[in-house]
C-alpha positions as CSV (number, residue, x, y, z in Angstrom):
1,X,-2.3,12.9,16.9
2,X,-0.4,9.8,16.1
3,X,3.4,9.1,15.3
4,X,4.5,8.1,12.2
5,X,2.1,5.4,10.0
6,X,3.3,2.2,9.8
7,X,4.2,2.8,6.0
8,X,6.7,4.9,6.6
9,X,9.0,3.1,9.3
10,X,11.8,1.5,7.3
11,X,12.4,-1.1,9.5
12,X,9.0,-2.3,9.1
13,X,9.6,-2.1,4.7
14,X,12.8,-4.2,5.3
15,X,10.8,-6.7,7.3
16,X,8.2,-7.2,4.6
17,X,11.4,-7.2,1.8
18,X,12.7,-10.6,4.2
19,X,8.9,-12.3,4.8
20,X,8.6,-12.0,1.0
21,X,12.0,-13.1,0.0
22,X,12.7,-11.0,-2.2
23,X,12.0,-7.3,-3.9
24,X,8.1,-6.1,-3.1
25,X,6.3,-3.9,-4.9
26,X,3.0,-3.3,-4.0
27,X,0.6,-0.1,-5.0
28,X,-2.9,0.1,-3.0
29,X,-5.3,2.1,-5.1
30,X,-8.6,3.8,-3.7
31,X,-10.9,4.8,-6.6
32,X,-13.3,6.7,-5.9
33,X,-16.8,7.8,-8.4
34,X,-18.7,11.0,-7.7
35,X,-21.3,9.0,-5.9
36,X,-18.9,8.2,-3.5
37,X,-18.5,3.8,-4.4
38,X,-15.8,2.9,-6.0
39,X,-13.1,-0.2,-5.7
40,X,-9.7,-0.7,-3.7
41,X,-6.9,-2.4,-6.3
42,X,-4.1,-4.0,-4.2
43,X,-1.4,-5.0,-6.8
44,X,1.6,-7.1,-5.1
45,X,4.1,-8.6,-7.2
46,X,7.8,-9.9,-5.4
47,X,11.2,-10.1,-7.1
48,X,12.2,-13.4,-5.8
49,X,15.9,-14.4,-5.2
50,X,17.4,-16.7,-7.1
51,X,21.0,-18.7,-6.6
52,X,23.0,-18.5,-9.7
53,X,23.1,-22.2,-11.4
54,X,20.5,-23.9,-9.4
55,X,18.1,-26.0,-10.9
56,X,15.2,-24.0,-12.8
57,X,11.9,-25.9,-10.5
58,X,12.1,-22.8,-8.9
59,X,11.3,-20.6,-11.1
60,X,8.5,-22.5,-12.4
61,X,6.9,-22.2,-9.3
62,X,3.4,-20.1,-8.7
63,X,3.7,-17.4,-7.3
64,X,2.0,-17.2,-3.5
65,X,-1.6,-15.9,-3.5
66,X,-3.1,-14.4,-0.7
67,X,-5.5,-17.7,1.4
68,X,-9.2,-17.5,1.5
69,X,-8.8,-16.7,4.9
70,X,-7.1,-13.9,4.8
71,X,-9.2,-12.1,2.2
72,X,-12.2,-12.9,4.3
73,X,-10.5,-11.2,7.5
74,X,-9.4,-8.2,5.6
75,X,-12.8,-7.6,3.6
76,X,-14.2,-7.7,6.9
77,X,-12.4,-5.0,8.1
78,X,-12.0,-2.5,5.4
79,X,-16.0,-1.2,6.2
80,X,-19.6,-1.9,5.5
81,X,-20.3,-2.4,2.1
82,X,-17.1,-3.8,0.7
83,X,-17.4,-6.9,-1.3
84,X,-14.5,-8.7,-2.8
85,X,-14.9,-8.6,-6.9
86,X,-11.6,-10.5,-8.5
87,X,-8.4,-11.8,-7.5
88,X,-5.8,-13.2,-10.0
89,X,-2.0,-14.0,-10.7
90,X,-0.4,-11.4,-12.7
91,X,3.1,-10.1,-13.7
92,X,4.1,-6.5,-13.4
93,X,6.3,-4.5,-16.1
94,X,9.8,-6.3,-14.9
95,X,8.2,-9.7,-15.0
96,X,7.6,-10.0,-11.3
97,X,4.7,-12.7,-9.8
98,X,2.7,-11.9,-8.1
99,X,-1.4,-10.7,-7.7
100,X,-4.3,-8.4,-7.9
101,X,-6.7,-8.1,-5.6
102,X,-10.0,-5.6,-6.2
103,X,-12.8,-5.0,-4.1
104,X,-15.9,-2.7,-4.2
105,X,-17.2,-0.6,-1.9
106,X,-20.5,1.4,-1.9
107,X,-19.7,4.2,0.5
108,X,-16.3,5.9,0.7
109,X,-17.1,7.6,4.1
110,X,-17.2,4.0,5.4
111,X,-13.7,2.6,4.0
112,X,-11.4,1.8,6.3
113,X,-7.4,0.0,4.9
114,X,-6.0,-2.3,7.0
115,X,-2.3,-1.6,7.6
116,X,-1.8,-5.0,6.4
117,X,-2.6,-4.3,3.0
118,X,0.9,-3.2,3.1
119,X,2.0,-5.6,4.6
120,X,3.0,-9.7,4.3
121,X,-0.1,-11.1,3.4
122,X,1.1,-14.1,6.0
123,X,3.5,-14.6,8.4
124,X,4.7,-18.3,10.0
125,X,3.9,-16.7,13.1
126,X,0.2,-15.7,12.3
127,X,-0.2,-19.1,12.0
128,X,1.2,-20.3,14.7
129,X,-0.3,-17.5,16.8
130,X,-3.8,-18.8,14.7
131,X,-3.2,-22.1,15.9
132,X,-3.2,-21.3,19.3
133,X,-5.6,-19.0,19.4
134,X,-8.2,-19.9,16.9
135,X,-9.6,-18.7,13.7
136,X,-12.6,-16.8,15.8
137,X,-10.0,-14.4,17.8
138,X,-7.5,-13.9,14.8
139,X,-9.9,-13.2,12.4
140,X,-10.5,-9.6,14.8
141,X,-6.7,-8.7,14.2
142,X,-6.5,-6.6,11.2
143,X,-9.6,-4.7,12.3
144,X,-7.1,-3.3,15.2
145,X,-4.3,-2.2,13.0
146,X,-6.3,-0.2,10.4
147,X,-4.3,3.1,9.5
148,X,-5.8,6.5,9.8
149,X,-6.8,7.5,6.2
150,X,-10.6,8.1,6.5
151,X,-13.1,9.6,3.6
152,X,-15.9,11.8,2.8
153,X,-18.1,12.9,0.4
154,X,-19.6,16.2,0.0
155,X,-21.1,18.4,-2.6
156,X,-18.7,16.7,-5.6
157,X,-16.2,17.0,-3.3
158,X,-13.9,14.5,-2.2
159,X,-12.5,14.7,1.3
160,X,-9.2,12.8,2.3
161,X,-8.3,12.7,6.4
162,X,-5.3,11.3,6.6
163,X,-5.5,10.5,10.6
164,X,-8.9,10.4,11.6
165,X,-11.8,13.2,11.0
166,X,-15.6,13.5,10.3
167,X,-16.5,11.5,7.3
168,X,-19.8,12.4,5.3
169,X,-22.6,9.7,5.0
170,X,-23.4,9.3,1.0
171,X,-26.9,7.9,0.0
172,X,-26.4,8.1,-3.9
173,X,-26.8,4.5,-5.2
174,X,-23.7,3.0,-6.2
175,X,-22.9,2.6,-9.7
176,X,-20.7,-0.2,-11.7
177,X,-16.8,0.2,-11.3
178,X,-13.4,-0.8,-13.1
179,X,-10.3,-1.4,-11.8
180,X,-7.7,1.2,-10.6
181,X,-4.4,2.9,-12.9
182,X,-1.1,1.7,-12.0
183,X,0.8,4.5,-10.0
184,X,4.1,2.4,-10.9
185,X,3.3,1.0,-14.3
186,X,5.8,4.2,-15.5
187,X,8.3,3.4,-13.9
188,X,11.5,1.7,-15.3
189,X,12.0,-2.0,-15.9
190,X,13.9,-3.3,-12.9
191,X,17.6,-4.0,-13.9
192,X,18.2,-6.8,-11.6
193,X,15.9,-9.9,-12.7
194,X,18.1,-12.6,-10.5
195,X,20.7,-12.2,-8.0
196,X,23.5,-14.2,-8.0
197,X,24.1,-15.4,-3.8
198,X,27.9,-15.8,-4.6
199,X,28.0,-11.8,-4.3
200,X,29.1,-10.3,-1.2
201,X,25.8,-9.5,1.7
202,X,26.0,-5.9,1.1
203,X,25.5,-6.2,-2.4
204,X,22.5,-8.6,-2.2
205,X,20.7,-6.4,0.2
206,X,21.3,-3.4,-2.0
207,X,20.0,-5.0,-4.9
208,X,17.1,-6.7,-3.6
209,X,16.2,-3.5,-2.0
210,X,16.8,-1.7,-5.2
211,X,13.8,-1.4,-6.4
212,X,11.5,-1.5,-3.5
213,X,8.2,0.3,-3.9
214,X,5.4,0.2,-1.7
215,X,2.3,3.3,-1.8
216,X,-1.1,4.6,-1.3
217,X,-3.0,6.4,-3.9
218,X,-6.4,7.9,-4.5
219,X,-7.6,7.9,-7.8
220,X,-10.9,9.8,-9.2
221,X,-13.3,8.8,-11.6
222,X,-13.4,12.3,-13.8
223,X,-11.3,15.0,-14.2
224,X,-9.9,17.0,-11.3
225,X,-10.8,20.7,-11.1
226,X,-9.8,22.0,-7.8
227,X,-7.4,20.2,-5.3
228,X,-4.7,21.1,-2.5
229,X,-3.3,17.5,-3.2
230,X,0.5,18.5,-2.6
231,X,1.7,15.1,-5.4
232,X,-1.3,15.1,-7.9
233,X,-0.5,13.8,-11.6
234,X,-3.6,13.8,-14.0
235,X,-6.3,12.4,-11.5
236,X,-4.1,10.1,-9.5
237,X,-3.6,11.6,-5.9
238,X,-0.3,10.2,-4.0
239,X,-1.1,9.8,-0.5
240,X,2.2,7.7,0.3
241,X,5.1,6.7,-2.1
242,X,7.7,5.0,-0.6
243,X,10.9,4.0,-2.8
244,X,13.5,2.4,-0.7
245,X,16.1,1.9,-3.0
246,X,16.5,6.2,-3.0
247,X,16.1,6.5,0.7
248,X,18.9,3.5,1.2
249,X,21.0,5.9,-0.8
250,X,20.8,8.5,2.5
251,X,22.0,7.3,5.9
252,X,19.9,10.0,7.4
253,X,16.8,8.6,6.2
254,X,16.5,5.8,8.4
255,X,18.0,8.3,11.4
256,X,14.7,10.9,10.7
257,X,12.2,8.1,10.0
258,X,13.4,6.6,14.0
259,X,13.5,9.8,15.3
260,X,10.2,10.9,14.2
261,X,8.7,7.5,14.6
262,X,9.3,8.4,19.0
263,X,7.4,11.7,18.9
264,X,3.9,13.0,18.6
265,X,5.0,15.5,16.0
266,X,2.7,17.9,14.1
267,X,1.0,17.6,10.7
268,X,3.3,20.5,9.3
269,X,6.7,19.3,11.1
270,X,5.8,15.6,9.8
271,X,5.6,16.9,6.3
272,X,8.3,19.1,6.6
273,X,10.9,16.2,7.6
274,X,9.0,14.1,4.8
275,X,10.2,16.6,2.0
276,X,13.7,16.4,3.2
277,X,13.9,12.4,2.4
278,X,14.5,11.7,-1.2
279,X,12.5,8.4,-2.5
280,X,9.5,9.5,-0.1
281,X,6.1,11.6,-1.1
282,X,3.4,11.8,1.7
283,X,1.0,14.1,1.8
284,X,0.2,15.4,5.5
285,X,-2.6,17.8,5.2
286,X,-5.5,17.4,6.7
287,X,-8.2,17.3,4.7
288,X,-7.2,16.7,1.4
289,X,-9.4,18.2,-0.8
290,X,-10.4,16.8,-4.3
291,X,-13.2,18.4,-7.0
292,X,-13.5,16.4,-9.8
293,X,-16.1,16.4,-12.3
């Protein structure tokens, strides 16, 4: 049994808020067919922050897009059989830059999803580290930091492990695949498009943080007929949903998430400290099971 994932350690969401200077909100779809292929949609789009009456160059700027590099590291180690289809700039519903990023995958039992598809897509001190140590060595980092979600397919039935388990070969051919839904396309505009530095430090931080958003969701090609999926909506399964503007609104948010983070709790304690934190859905059970037809 493992502590608490990486997702859910605020500290780590605040450090990813700083690296990307600015609001993130970034959604990692899994979408799965009843052959068992399907495609992985990373959306990442970033509030940036802006000084009140500086010149507008700035926001004219492109957003940042992941390097060739890093795609090729992190295809490399989300499984056999997962090919990069499509990346390209886009905007989500408040306007934000940023990307989407799909790739395709032919088996579902051998997916794997790096932690740093959650994370900054690049950090100054990757490269430095990169430098140092050469692209042969850091190209084997993300393939030690993948979390424990694992899949299976079984007799039309999806199976979800959310820290390890037995997955279920599949040797159905693959068939063709779309993109993913939006998990936060429903959600509300953001109110705060710029943020004027002249306000005091508290303020910025609360309002960059505002509308942080950052999850993990499992999506099914067909309608669901049977499932123990504790946050199911249509056929869109919420494995992680992590709003940080909510949790900032409890100081004992960050107290639980630190506490848990030190132990080796259980499954049922984990989830039951999870439903006491408002702005957070995670689904501990282990399997998750998913019929859909």
């Amino acid at each position: 049994m493992r502590s608490l994932p990486k997702f859910l350690s605020l500290a780590t969401l605040l450090g990813v808020t700083v690296t990307s200077s600015g609001c993130i909100e970034r959604s990692l779809v899994v979408k799965v067919k009843k052959d068992g292929s399907g495609v992985v949609h990373l959306r990442s789009h970033v509030q940036e922050v802006t000084i009140a009456f500086a010149s507008s160059d700035e926001d004219d700027e492109k957003p940042k897009m992941p390097t060739q590099q890093w795609l090729t590291t992190i295809t490399a180690s989300m499984g056999n059989g997962v090919k990069l289809i499509s990346m390209e700039e886009s905007t989500n519903r408040s306007g934000w830059p940023g990307f989407d990023v799909i790739w395709e995958f032919d088996d579902v039992s051998q997916l794997r999803l790096p932690d740093a598809l959650l994370g900054p897509k690049e950090r100054k001190k990757d490269k430095a580290e990169q430098a140092d140590k050469g692209d042969q060595e850091n190209d084997r980092e993300p393939a030690e930091e993948v979390s424990g979600f694992r899949f299976a397919m079984k007799s039309g039935e999806l199976m979800i492990h959310p820290y390890g388990g037995q997955t279920e070969p599949v040797a159905e051919p693959p068939e063709q695949t779309i993109g993913a839904v939006d998990p936060f396309a429903s959600e509300p505009v953001a109110v705060n498009p710029s943020i004027d530095l002249g306000a005091a430090s508290q303020q910025i931080l609360a309002a960059v943080l505002a509308e942080m958003r950052v999850g993990v969701f499992v999506e099914v090609d067909g309608e669901i007929t049977e499932s123990n999926a504790k946050h199911r909506k249509d056929n869109l399964i919420t494995l992680i949903s992590i709003h940080v503007g909510e949790m900032l609104k409890h100081p004992d948010a960050q107290r639980k998430l630190k506490k848990w983070g030190k132990r080796k709790p259980s499954r049922s304690q984990l989830q039951q400290m999870a439903d006491t934190i408002d702005g957070l859905e995670v689904d501990f059970q282990d399997p998750i099971r998913v019929k859909f037809q």
